[in-house]
C-alpha positions as semicolon CSV with decimal commas, in nm:
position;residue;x (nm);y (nm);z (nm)
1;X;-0,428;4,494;-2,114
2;X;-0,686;4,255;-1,977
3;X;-0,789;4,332;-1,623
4;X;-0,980;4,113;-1,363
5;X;-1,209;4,252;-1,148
6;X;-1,350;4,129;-0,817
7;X;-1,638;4,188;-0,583
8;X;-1,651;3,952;-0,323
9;X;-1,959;3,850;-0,063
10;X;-1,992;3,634;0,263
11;X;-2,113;3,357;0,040
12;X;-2,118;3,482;-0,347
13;X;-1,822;3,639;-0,596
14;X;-1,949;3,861;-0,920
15;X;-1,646;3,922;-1,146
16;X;-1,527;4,078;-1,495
17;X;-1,300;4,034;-1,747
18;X;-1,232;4,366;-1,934
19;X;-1,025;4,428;-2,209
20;X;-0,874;4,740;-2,146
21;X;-0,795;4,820;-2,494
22;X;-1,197;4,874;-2,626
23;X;-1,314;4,866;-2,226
24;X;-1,527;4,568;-2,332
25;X;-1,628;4,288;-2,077
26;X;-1,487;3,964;-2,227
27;X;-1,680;3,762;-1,977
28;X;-1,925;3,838;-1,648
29;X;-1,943;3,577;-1,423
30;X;-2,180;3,524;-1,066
31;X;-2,021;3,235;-0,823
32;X;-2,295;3,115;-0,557
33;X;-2,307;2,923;-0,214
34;X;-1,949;2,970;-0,166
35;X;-1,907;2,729;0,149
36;X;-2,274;2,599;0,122
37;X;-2,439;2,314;-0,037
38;X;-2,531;2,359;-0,417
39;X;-2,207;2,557;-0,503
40;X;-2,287;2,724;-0,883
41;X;-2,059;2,922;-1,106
42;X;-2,250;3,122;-1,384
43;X;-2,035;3,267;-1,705
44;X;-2,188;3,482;-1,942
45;X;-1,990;3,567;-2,262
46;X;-2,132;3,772;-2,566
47;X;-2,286;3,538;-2,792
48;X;-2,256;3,260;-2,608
49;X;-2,502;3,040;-2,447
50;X;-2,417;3,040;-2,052
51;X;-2,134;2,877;-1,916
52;X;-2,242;2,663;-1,551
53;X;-2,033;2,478;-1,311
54;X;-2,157;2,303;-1,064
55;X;-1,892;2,197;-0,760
56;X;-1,839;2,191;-0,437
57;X;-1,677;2,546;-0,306
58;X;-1,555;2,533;0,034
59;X;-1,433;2,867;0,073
60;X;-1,329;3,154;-0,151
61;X;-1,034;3,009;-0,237
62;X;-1,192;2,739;-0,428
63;X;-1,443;3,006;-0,610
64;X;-1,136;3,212;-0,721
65;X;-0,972;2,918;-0,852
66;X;-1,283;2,764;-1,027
67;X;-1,316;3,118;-1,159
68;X;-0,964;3,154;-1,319
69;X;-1,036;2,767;-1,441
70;X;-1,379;2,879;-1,615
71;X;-1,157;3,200;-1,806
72;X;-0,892;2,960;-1,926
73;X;-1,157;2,674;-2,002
74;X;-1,038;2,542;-2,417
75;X;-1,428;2,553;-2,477
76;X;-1,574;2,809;-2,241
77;X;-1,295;3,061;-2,185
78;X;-1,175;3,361;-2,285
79;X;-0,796;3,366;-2,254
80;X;-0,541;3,077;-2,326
81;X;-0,386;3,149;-1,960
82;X;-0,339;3,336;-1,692
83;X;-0,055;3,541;-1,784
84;X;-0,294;3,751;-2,021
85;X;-0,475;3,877;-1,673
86;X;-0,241;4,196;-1,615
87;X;-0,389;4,265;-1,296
88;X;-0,680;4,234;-1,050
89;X;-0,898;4,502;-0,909
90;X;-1,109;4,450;-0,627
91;X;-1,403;4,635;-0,466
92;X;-1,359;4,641;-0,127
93;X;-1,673;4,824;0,113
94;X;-1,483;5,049;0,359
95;X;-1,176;5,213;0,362
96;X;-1,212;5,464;0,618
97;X;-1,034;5,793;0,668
98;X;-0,703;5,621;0,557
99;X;-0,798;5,621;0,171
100;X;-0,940;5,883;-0,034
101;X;-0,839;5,699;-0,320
102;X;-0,752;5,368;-0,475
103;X;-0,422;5,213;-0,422
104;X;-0,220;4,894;-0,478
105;X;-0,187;4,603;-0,272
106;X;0,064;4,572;-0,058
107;X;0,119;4,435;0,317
108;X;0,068;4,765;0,493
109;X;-0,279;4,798;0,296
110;X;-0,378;4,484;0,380
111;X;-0,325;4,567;0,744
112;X;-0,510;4,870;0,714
113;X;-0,821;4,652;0,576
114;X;-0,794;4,432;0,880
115;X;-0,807;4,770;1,073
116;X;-1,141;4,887;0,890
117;X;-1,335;4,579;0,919
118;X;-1,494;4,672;1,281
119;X;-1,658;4,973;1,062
120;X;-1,793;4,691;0,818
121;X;-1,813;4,369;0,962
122;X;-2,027;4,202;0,721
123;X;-1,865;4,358;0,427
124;X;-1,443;4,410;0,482
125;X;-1,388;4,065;0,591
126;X;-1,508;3,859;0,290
127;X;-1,362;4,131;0,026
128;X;-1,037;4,051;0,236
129;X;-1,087;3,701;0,210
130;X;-1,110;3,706;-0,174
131;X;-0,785;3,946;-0,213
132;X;-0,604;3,655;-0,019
133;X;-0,779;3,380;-0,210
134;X;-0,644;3,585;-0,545
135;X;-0,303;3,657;-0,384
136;X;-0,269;3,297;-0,331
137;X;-0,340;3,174;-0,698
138;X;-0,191;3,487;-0,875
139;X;0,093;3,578;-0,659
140;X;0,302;3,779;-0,927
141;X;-0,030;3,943;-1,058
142;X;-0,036;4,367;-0,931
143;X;-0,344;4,424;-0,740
144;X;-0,552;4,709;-0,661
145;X;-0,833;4,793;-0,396
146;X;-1,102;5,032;-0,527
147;X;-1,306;5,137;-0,185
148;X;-1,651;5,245;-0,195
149;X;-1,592;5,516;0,047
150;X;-1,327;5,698;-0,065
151;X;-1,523;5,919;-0,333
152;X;-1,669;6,079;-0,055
153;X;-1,339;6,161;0,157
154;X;-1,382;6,498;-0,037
155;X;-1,682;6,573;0,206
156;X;-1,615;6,871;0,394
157;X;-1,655;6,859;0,800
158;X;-1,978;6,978;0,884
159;X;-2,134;6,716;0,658
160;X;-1,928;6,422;0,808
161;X;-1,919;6,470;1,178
162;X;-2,232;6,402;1,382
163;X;-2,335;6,660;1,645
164;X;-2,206;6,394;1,954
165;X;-1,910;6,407;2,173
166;X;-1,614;6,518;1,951
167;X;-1,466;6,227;2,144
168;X;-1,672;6,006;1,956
169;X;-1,520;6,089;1,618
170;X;-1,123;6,158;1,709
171;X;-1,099;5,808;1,930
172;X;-1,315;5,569;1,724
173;X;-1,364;5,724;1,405
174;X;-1,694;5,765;1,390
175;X;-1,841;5,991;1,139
176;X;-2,048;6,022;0,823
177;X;-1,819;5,767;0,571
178;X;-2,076;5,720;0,278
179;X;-2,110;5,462;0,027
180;X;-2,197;5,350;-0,370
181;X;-1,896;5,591;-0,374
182;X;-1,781;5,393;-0,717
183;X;-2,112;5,413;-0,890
184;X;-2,172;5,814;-0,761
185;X;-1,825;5,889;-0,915
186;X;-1,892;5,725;-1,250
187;X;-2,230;5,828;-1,381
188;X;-2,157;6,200;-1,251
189;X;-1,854;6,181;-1,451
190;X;-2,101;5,992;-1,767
191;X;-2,385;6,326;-1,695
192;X;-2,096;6,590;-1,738
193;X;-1,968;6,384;-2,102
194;X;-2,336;6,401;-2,230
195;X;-2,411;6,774;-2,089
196;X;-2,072;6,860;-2,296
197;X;-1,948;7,029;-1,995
198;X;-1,653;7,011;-1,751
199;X;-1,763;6,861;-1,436
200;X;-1,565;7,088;-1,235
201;X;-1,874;7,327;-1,370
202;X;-2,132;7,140;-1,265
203;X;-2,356;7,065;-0,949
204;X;-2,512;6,712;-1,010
205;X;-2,724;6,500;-0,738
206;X;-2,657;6,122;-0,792
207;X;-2,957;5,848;-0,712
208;X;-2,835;5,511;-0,677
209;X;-3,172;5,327;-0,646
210;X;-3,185;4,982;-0,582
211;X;-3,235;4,741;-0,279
212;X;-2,982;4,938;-0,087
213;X;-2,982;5,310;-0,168
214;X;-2,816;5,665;-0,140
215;X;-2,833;5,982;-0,277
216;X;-2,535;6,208;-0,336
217;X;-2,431;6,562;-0,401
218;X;-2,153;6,602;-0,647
219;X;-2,026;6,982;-0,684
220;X;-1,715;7,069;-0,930
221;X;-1,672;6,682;-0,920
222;X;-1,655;6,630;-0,587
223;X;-1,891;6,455;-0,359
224;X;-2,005;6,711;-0,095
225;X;-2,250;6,518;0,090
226;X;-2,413;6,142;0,073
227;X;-2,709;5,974;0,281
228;X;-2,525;5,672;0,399
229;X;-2,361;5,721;0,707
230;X;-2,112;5,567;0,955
231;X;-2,288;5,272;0,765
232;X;-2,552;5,213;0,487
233;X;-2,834;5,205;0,712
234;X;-2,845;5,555;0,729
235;X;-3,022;5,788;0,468
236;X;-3,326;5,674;0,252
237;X;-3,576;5,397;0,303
238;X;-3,443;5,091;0,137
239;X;-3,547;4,732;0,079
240;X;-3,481;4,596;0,412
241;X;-3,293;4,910;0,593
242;X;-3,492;5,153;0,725
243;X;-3,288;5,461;0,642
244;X;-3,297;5,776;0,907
245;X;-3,524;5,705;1,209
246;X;-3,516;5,915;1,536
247;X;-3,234;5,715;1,775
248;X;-3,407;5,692;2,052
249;X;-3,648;5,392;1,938
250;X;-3,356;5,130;1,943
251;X;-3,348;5,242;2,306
252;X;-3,686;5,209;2,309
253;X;-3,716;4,852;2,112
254;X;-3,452;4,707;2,355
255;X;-3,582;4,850;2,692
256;X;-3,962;4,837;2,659
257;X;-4,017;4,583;2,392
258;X;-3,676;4,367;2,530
259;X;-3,523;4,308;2,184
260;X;-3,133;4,224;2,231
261;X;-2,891;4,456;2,020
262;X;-2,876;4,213;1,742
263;X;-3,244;4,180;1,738
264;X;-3,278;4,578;1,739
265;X;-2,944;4,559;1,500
266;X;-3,131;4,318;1,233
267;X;-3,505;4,469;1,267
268;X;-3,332;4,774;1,143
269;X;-3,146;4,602;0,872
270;X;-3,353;4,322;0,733
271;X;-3,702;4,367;0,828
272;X;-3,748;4,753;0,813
273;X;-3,736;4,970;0,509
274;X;-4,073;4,897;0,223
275;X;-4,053;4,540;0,321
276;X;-4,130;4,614;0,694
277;X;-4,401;4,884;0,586
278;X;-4,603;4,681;0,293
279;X;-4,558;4,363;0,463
280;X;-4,470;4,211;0,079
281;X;-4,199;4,222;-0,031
282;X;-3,812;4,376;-0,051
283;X;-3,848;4,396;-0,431
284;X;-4,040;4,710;-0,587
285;X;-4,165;4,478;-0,875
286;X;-4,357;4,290;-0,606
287;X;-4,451;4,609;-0,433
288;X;-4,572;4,811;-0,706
289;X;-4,791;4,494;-0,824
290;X;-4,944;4,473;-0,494
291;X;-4,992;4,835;-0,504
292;X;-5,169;4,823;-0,853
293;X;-5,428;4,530;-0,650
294;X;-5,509;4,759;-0,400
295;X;-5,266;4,712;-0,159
296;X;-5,247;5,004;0,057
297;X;-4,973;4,920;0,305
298;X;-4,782;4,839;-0,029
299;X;-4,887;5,191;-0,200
300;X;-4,785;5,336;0,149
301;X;-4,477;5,153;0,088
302;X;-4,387;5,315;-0,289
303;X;-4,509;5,690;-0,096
304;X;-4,243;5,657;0,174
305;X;-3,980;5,585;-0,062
306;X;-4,023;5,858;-0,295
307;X;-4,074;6,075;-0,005
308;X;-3,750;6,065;0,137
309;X;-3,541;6,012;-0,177
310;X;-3,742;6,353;-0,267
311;X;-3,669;6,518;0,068
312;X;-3,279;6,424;0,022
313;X;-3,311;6,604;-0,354
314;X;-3,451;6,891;-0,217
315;X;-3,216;6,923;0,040
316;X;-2,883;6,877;-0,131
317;X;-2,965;7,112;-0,361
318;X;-2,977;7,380;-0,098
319;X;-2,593;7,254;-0,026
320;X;-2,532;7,349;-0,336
321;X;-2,697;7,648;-0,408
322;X;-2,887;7,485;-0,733
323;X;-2,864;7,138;-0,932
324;X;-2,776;7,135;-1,323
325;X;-2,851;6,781;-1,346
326;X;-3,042;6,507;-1,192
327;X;-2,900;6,134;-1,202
328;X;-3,090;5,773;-1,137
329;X;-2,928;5,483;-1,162
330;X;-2,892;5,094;-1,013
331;X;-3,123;4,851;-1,063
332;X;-3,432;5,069;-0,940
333;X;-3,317;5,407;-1,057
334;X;-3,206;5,237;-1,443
335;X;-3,554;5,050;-1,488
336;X;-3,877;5,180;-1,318
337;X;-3,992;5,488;-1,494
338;X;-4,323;5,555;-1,263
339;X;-4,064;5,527;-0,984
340;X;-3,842;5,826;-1,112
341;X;-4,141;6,012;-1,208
342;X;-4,261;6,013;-0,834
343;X;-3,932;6,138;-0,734
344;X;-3,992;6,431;-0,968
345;X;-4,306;6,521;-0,944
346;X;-4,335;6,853;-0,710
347;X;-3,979;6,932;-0,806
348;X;-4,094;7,143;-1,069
349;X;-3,979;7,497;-0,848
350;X;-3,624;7,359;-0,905
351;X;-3,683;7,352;-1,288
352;X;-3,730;6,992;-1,246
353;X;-3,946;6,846;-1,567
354;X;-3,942;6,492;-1,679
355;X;-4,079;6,390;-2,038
356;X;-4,294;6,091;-1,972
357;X;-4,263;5,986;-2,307
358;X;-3,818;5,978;-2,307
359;X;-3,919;5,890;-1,954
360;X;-4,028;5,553;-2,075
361;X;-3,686;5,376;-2,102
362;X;-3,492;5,106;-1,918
363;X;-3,109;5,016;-1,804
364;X;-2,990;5,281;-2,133
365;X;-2,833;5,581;-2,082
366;X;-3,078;5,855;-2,184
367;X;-3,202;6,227;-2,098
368;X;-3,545;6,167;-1,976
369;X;-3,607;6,569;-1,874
370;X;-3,820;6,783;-2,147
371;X;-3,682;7,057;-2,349
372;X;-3,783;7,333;-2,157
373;X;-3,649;7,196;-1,828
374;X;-3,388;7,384;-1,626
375;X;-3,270;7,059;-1,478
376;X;-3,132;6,782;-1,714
377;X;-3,269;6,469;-1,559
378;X;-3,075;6,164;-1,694
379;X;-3,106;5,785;-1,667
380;X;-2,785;5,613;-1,653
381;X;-2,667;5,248;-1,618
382;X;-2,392;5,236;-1,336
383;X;-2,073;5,058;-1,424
384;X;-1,865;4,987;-1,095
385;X;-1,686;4,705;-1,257
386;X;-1,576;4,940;-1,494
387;X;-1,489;5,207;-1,295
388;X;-1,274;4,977;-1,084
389;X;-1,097;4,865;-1,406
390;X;-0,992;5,183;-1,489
391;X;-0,869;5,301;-1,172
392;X;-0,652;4,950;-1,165
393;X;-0,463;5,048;-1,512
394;X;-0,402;5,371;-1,420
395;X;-0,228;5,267;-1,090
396;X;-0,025;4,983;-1,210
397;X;0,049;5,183;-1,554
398;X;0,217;5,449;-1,336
């Protein structure tokens, strides 16, 4: 069973073809500029040198079908046609309260996306746009929506409903939803194979560490609690997001400083988090440089970050009542070993201790604590394509 996975953007479209039977990617592809000027499609297949297109995408529609072109390609492809895709499973940001789970395509799910795009406008509405675009091309192909969200729908009530007017939450749904639910799910599940112990035994805290970031408590396999909120500007300090700040200065931006609500809405989205305190940079590579000249906004930068992804350790292992293990992951969390070290150091009264030496590793899965460490700290490369893959067989298997 070959299986197609999907994550669509406003303007890009990353995608997978797995083979089911060895859960091997047969190709990994990155479409570009979708409905811009300079439209780029970029295959990668083991072994192979890279596979580029160049044309003119006008919408998602075109990327899908450019996509399906560059799998089937005589000399660039992977399969001989289309019937060899069994089925398609795409990522889609939010599915509210509705799904705690994935599910198959159908026209009252589909309706139910349209409902949850108001709780991610910049997100729903281009993942929707690429389910039609597939459902157009491949319309006898099973499909099946994987949300980001719905790991967390195991979250009990006092961690998802915010002390405002109950109103608030029963009329417009608004409550802690959480996100990176894919990637939380699958390296907890990855940390309780290489303990060699049931996850259902386990209390784990999950660090998905890149440019957008959250932290998650996973007890008996279930998430408990997440940073990311109503949306993912809530929680740590990100790239560009600013994480948890006290309310009251968006009143204050927009009534003393006169910033509109989509000025006050895209200071705290694009131009807060380390790029708004170092002044350098949204990417920690540039950061820590800066930081290693001298830098001191950009060191300030790096101290604020591990503070609060620290602070959100600390405090979800109080939820728990103890951690066993200790999970980074994402771009940031799988390749910057000072940057996990930070996060550890002081966390040595939980029976936190990281090896510096194992410590040294990047984007492998690995056990980076020391032998005498209470806490298992572990390194491990997220696979959300994956995990979406699996979840699609399973449903259209049944």
């Amino acid at each position: 069973m070959k299986i197609l996975v999907i994550n669509c953007g406003s303007s890009s479209l990353k995608y997978q073809l797995i083979d089911m039977a060895n859960e091997m990617a047969l190709a990994k592809g990155l479409v570009e500029r979708i409905g811009i000027e300079g439209s780029i499609l970029t295959q990668k297949v083991e072994g192979r040198d890279k596979y580029v297109v160049k044309e003119t995408m006008n919408d998602h529609n075109d990327a899908i079908r450019i996509v399906l072109d560059a799998l089937v390609d005589k000399e660039n492809g992977v399969i001989k046609n289309m019937e060899e895709i069994s089925a398609v499973g795409h990522r889609v940001v939010h599915g509210g309260e509705k799904y705690s789970k994935s599910v198959i395509i159908d026209d009252e799910v589909m309706k139910e996306l349209e409902e949850c795009a108001k709780l991610a406008p910049l997100h729903n509405p281009p993942n929707i746009i690429g389910i039609n675009a597939c459902k157009k091309l491949m319309p006898n192909t099973p499909m099946v929506v994987v949300f980001d969200t719905a790991f967390h729908q195991t979250m009990p009530e006092k961690a998802y409903i915010y002390p405002l007017p109950y109103e608030l939450y029963t009329e417009h749904k608004i409550r802690k939803y959480g996100f990176h639910g894919t990637s939380h799910k699958y390296v907890s599940n990855v940390a309780a194979e290489m303990i060699g112990k049931d996850i259902k035994d386990l209390k784990i805290i999950t660090c998905h560490l890149g440019n957008g970031g959250s932290v998650t408590a996973v007890k008996n396999g279930e998430s408990i609690d997440t940073t990311m909120g109503f949306t993912p500007l809530e929680g740590i300090a990100m790239g560009t997001r600013s994480g948890n700040i006290d309310p009251a200065i968006v009143t204050f931006l927009i009534k003393e400083l006169n910033y509109s609500v989509e000025e006050a809405n895209n200071l705290l989205n694009k131009k807060s988090g380390v790029l708004g305190i170092s002044g350098v940079s949204s990417d920690f590579r540039d950061i820590e440089e800066a930081a290693s000249n001298g830098n001191k906004r950009a060191e300030l930068a790096l101290d604020v970050f591990h503070y609060r992804v620290k602070q959100a350790i600390g405090s979800y292992a109080a939820v728990m009542g103890g951690v066993d293990c200790i999970v980074f992951t994402a771009g940031l969390g799988e390749n910057a070993p000072e940057t996990r070290e930070a996060i550890c150091n002081g966390l040595e009264f939980l029976g936190v201790n990281v090896d510096k030496e194992k410590n040294n590793v990047r984007g492998k899965a690995t056990l980076v604590s020391a032998a005498d460490s209470k806490v298992k700290v572990f390194v491990i490369p997220t696979d959300e394509e994956l995990m979406i893959a699996r979840d699609t067989k399973e449903l259209i298997s049944k």
